[in-house]
Structure formats: C-alpha cells, structure tokens
Backbone as a chain_set.jsonl record, in Angstrom:
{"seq": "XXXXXXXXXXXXXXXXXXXXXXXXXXXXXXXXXXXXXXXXXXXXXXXXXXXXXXXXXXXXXXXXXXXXXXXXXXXXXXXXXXXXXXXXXXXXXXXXXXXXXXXXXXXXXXX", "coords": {"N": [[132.623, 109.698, 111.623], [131.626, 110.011, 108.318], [130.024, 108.183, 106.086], [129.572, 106.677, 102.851], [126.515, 106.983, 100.8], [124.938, 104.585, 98.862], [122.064, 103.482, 96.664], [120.692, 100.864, 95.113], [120.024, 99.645, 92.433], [117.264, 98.209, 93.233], [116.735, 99.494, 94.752], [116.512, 102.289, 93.887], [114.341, 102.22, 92.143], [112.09, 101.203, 93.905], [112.053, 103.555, 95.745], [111.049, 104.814, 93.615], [108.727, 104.392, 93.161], [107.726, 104.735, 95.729], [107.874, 107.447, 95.71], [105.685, 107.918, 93.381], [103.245, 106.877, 94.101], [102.807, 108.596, 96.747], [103.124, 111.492, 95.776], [100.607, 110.839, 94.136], [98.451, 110.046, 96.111], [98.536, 112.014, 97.84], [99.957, 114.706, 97.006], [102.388, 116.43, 95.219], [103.935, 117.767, 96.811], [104.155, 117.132, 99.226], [105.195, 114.608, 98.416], [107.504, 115.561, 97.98], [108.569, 116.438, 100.131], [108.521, 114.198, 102.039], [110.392, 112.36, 100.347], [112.741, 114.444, 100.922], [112.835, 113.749, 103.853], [113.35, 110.994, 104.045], [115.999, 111.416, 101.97], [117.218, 112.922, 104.556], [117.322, 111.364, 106.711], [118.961, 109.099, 105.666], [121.106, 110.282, 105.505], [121.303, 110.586, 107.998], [122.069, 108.426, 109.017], [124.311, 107.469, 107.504], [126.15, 109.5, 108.947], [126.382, 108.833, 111.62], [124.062, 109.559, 113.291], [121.6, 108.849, 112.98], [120.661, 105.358, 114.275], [120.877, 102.344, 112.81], [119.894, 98.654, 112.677], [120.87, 95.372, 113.451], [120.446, 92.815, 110.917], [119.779, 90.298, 112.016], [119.11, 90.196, 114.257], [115.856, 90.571, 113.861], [115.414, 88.443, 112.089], [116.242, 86.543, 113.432], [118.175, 84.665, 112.571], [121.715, 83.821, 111.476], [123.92, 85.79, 110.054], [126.306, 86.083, 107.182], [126.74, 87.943, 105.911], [126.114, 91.629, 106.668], [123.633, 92.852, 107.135], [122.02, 95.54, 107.884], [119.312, 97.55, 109.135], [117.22, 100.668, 108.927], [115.102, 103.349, 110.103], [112.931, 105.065, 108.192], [110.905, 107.604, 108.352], [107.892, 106.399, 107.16], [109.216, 104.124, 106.21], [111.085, 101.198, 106.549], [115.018, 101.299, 105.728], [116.927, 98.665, 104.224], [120.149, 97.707, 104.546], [123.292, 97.179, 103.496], [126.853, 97.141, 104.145], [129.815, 97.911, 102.779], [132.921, 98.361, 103.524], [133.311, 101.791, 103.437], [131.079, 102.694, 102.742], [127.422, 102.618, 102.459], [125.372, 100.77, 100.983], [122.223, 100.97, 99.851], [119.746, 98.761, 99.811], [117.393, 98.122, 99.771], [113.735, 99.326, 100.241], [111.026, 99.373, 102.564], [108.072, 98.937, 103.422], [106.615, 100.407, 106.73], [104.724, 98.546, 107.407], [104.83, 96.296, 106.779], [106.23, 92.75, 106.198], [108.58, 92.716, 107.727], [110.845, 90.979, 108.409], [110.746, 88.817, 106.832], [111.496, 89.813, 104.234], [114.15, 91.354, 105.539], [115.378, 88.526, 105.639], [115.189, 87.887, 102.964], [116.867, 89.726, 102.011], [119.226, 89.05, 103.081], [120.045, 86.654, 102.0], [119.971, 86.971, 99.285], [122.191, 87.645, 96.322], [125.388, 88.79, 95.994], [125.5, 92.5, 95.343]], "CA": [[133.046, 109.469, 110.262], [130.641, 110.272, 107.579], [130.205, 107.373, 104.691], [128.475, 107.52, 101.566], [125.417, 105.825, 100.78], [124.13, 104.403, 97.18], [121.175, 102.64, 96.788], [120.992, 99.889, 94.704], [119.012, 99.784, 90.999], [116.29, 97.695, 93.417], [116.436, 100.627, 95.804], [115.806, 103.253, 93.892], [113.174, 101.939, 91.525], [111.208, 101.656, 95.166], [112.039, 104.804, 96.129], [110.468, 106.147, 92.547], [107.592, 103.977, 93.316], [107.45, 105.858, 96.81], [107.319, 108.893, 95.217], [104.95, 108.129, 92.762], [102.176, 106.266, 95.499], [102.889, 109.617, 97.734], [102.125, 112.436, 95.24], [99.112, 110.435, 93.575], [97.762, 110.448, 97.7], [99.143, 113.277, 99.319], [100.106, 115.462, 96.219], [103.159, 116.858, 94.795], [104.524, 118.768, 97.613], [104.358, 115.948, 100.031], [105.96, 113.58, 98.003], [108.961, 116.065, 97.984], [108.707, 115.97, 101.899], [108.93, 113.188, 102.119], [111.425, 112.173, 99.499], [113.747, 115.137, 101.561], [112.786, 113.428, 104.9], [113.992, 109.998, 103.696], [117.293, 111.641, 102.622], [117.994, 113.376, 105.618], [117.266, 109.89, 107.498], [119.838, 108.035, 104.75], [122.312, 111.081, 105.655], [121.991, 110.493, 109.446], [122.617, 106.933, 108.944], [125.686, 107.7, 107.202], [127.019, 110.648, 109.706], [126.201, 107.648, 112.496], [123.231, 110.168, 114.057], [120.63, 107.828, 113.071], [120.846, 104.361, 114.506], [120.637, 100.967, 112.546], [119.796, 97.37, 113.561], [121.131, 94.262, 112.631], [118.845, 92.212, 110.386], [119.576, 89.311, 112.565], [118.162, 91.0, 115.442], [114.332, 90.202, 113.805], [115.139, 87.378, 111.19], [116.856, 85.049, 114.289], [119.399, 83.88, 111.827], [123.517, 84.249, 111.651], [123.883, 86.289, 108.411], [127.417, 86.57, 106.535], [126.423, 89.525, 104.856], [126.323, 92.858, 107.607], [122.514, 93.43, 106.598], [120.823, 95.991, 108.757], [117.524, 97.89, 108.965], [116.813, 101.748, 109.825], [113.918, 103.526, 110.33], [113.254, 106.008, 107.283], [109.756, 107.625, 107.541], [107.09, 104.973, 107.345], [109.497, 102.836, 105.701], [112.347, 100.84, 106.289], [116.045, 101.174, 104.564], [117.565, 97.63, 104.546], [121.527, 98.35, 104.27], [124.952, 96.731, 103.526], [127.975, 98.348, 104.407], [130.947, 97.53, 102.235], [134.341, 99.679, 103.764], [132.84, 103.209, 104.08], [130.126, 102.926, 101.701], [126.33, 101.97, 102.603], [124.323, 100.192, 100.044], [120.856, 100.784, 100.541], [119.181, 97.184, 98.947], [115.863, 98.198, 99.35], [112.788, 100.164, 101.119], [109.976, 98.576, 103.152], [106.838, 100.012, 104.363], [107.037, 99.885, 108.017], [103.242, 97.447, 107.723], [105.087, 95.042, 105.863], [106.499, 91.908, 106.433], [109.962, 92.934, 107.812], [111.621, 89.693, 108.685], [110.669, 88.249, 105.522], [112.741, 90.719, 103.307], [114.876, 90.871, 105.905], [115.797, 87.172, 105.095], [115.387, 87.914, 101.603], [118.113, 90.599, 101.38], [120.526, 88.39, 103.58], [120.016, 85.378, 100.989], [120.179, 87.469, 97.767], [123.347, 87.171, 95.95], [125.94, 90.137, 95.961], [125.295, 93.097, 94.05]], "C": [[131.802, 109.386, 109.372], [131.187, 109.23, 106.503], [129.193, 107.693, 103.555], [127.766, 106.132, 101.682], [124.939, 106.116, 99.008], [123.359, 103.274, 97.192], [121.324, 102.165, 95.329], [119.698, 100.008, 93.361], [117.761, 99.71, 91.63], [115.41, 98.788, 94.638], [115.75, 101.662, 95.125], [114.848, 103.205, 92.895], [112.272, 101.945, 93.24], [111.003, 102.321, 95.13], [111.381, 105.915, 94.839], [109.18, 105.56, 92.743], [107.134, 104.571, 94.606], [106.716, 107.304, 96.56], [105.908, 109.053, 94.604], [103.266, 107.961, 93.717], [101.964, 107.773, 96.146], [102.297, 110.481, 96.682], [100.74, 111.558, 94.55], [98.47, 110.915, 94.803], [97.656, 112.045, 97.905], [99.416, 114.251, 98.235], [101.243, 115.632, 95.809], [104.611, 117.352, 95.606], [104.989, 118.217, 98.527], [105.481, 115.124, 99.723], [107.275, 114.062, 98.298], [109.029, 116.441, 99.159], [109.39, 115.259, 101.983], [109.97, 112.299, 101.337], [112.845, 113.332, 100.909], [113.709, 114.708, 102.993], [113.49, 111.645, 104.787], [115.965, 110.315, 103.252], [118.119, 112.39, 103.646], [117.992, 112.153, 106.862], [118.992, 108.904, 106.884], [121.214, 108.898, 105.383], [122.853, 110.753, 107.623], [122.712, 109.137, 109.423], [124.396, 106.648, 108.728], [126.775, 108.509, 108.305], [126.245, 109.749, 111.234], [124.894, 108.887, 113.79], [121.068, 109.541, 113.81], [121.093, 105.872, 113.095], [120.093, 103.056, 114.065], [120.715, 99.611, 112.831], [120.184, 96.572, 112.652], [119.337, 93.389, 112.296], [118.747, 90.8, 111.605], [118.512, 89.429, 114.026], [116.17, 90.618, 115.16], [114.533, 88.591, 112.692], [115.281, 86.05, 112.333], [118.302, 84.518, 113.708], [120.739, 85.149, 111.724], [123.225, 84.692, 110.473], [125.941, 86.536, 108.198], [127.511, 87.772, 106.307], [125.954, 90.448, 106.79], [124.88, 93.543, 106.914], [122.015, 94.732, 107.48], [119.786, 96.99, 108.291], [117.591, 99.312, 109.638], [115.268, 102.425, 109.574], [113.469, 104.922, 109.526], [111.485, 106.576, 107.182], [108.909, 106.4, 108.159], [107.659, 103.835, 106.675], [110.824, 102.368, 106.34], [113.871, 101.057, 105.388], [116.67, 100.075, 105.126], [118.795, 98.303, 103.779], [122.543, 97.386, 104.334], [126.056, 97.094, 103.535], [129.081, 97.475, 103.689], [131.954, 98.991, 102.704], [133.712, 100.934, 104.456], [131.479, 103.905, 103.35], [128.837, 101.811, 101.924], [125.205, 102.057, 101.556], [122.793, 100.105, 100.464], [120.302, 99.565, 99.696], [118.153, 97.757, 98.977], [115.148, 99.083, 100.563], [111.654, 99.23, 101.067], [108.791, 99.187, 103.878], [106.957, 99.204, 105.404], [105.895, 98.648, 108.581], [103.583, 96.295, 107.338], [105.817, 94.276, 106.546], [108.315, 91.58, 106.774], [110.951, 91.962, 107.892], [111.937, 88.995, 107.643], [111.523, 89.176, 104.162], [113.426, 90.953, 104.122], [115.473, 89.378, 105.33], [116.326, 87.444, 104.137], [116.781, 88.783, 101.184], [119.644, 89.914, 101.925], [120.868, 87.05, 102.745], [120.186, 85.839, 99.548], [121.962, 87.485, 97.951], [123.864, 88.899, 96.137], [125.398, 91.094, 95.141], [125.602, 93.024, 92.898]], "O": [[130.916, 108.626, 109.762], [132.337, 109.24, 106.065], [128.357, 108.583, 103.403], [127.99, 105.018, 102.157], [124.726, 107.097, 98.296], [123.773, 102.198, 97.623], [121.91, 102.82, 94.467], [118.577, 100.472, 93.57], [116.906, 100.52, 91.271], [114.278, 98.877, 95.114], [114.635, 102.032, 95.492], [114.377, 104.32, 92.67], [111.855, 103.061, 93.553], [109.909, 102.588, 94.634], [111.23, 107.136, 94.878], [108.295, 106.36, 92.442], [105.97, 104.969, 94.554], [105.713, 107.921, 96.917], [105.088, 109.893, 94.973], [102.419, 108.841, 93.866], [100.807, 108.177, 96.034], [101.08, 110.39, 96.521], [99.708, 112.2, 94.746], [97.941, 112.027, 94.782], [96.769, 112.883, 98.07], [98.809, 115.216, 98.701], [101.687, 114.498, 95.992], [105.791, 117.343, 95.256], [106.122, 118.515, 98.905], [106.464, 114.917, 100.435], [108.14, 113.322, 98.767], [110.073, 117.092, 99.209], [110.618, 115.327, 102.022], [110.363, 111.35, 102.016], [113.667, 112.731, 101.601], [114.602, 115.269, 103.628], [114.183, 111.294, 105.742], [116.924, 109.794, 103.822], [119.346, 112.493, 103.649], [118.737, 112.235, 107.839], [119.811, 108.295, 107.572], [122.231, 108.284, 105.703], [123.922, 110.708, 108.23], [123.861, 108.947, 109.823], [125.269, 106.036, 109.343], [127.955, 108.19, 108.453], [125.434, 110.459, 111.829], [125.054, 108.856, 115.01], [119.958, 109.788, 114.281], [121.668, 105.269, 112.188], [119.062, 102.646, 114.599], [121.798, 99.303, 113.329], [120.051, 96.713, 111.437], [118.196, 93.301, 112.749], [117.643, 90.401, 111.974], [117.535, 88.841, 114.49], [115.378, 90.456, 116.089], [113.626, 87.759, 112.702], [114.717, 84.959, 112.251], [119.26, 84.08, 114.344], [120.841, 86.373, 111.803], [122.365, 84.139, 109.787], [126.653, 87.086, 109.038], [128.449, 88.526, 106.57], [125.595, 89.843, 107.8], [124.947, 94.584, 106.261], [120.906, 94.272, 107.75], [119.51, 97.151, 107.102], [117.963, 99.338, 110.811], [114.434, 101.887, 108.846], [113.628, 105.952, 110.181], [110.778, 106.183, 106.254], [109.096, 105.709, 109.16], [107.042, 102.787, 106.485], [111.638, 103.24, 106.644], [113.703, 100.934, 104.174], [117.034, 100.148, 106.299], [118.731, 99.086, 102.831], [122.611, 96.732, 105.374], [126.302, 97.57, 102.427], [129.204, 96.31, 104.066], [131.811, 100.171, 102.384], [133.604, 101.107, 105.67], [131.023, 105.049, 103.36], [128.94, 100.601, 101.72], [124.418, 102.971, 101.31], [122.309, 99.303, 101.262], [120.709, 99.684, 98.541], [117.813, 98.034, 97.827], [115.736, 99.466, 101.574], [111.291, 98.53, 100.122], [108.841, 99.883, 104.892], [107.221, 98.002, 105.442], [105.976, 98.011, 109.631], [102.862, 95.305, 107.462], [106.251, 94.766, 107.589], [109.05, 90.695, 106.337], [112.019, 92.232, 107.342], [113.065, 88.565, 107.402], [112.079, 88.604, 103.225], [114.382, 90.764, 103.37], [116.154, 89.504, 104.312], [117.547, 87.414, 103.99], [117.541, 88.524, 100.251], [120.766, 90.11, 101.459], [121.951, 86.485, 102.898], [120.542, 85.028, 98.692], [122.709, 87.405, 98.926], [123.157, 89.888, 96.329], [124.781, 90.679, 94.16], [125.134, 93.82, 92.083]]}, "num_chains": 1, "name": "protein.A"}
C-alpha cells in the first residue's frame, strides 16, 4: 500500500536549507542529486521498500505519538503517520544528535 507523504512547514524549510548548504559545497547539480535521492528515499518509505524505526528504539522512552526515523542520504527523516499519510517533522544530519530530536519531535505538540 503506497501512502502519501507531506512534510511539515519545519520540514521543508530544512530541506531548503539542505539544498542551499549542498549547492554552495558541492554545486548546483549535486544539490539536485541529492534533493532527487532524498525523494526517492521519502517515496520508498511510503511504498514500504524503505524501512523505518521507531523513535523509541534510540530515545528509550514510551512515545504516544508513532514517531519514527529513516535513513535519507546523510540525513535522517523523522516521521508521523496519521491513517495513510506520513508527515515528515523534520531532517537530521546523520552526525547529529539523533536521540535528542528524536525526543524533541515526540514532545512537540501536534501539528
């Protein structure tokens, strides 16, 4: 079953800050790599051919909220699944402090 995915105002301000970080580095051409390698990651996620982890799995803690974490690239997509529709909350470089936004996205308030 294929769901849809929409990232979240906080998502895709990241994801333009991704972009922007990447072509400054890497150039133009890259960036749009990598931008098309991130959504064919977001697409497997959805068409269940890329596999996501619960956040609890690294935070330790019981979460209400159905947070989990896939592996997009060098970054993270933290995710919330409402019905058939996955909310991307945010992107994480994979150096960063995963547990800790983990937390953070299981303690933030609804969208």
């Amino acid at each position: 079953m294929t769901r849809t995915v929409r990232l979240t105002d906080r998502a895709r301000a990241t994801l333009f800050d991704i972009a922007v970080w990447t072509a400054d580095r890497f150039g133009p051409l890259q960036a749009r790599r990598y931008a098309e390698l991130i959504a064919d990651r977001l697409e497997g996620v959805a068409e269940g051919r890329v596999h996501s982890r619960s956040a609890a799995l690294i935070t330790g803690r019981r979460q209400d909220k159905v947070v989990r974490y896939a592996r997009v690239g060098e970054h993270f997509a933290i995710t919330e699944q409402f019905g058939d529709t996955i909310f991307v909350l945010d992107f994480v470089h994979s150096r960063s402090n995963l547990a800790q936004h983990m937390a953070d996205a299981i303690d933030a308030p609804d969208k």
